[in-house]
N, C-alpha and C positions, 0 to 999 in steps of 0.2 A: 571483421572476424572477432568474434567475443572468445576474450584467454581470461586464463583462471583469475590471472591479478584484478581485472574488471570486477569479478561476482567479489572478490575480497575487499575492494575499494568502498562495496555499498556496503555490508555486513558486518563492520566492526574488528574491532583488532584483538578481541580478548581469546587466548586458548586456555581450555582449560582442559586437566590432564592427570594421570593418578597414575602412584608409583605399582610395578608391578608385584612387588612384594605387599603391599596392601592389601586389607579382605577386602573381598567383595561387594559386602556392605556398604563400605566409603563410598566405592565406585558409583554405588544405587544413587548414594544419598547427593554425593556431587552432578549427577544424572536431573533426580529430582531438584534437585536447589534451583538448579540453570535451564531445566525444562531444557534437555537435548535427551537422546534416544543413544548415544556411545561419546567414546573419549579416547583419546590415545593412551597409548600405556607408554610408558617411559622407565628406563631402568640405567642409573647413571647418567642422563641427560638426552638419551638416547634414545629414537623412537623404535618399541620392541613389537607393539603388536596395537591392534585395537579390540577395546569391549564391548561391547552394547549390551541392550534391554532382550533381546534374541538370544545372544550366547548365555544371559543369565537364565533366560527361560527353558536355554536346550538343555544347557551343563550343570545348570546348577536344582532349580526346580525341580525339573523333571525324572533327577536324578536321584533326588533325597538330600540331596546337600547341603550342608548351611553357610551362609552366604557370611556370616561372622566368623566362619575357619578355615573357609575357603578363599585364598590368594587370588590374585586379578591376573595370574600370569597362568594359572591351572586351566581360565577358561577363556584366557584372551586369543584373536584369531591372531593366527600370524602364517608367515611372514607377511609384510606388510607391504600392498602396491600404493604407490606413492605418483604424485604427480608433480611439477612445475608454475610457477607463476605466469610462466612465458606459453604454456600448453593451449591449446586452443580447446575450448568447451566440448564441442561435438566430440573431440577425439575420448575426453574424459569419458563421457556418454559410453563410446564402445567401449571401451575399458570395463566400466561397472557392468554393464549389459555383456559382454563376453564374459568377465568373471565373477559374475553374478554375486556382487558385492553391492552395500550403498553407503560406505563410507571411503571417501577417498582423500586422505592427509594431502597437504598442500606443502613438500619441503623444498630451501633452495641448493644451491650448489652445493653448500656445504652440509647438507644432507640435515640442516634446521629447520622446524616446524616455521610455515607464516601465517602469520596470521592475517 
């Protein structure tokens, strides 16, 4: 049975992650730097929500807004489903596919991002 900690094992250990009083901008540009499509948001060390290239497109774009005075928390999703190291893959799968999500943080016991 393939769990989450397997897919983490091939893919490297770096997370990367933006505060959410941050603009929105940063969020782009660390997006771009790293070639990923979202990022966690963090507020006090703490995981608060997730952003992506989607919410910037819904909430921010679409909306008129500028992406330099608008915060990462105005259009970050939250609350945030979260998975385990020890979780078995397929169950991730129904998760994202029942809540028609595609990013799914990986934290451990102590409610810590892994990378």
């Amino acid at each position: 049975m393939l769990r989450v900690k397997h897919l983490l094992a091939r893919k490297g250990h770096d997370i990367w992650s933006v505060e959410a009083e941050e603009p929105v901008l940063a969020a782009l540009q660390i997006m771009a730097d790293r070639h990923v499509g979202a990022l966690p948001v963090l507020r006090n060390g703490q995981l608060v929500g997730v952003v992506s290239e989607r919410d910037y497109a819904r909430k921010v774009t679409l909306l008129g807004r500028s992406s330099a005075e608008t915060e990462v928390w105005q259009i970050m999703s939250s609350p945030v489903t979260t998975v385990g190291p020890e979780d078995d893959v397929r169950h991730c799968m129904e998760i994202m596919t029942a809540r028609r999500i595609r990013h799914l943080p990986v934290v451990d016991g102590t409610g810590s991002m892994v990378a």
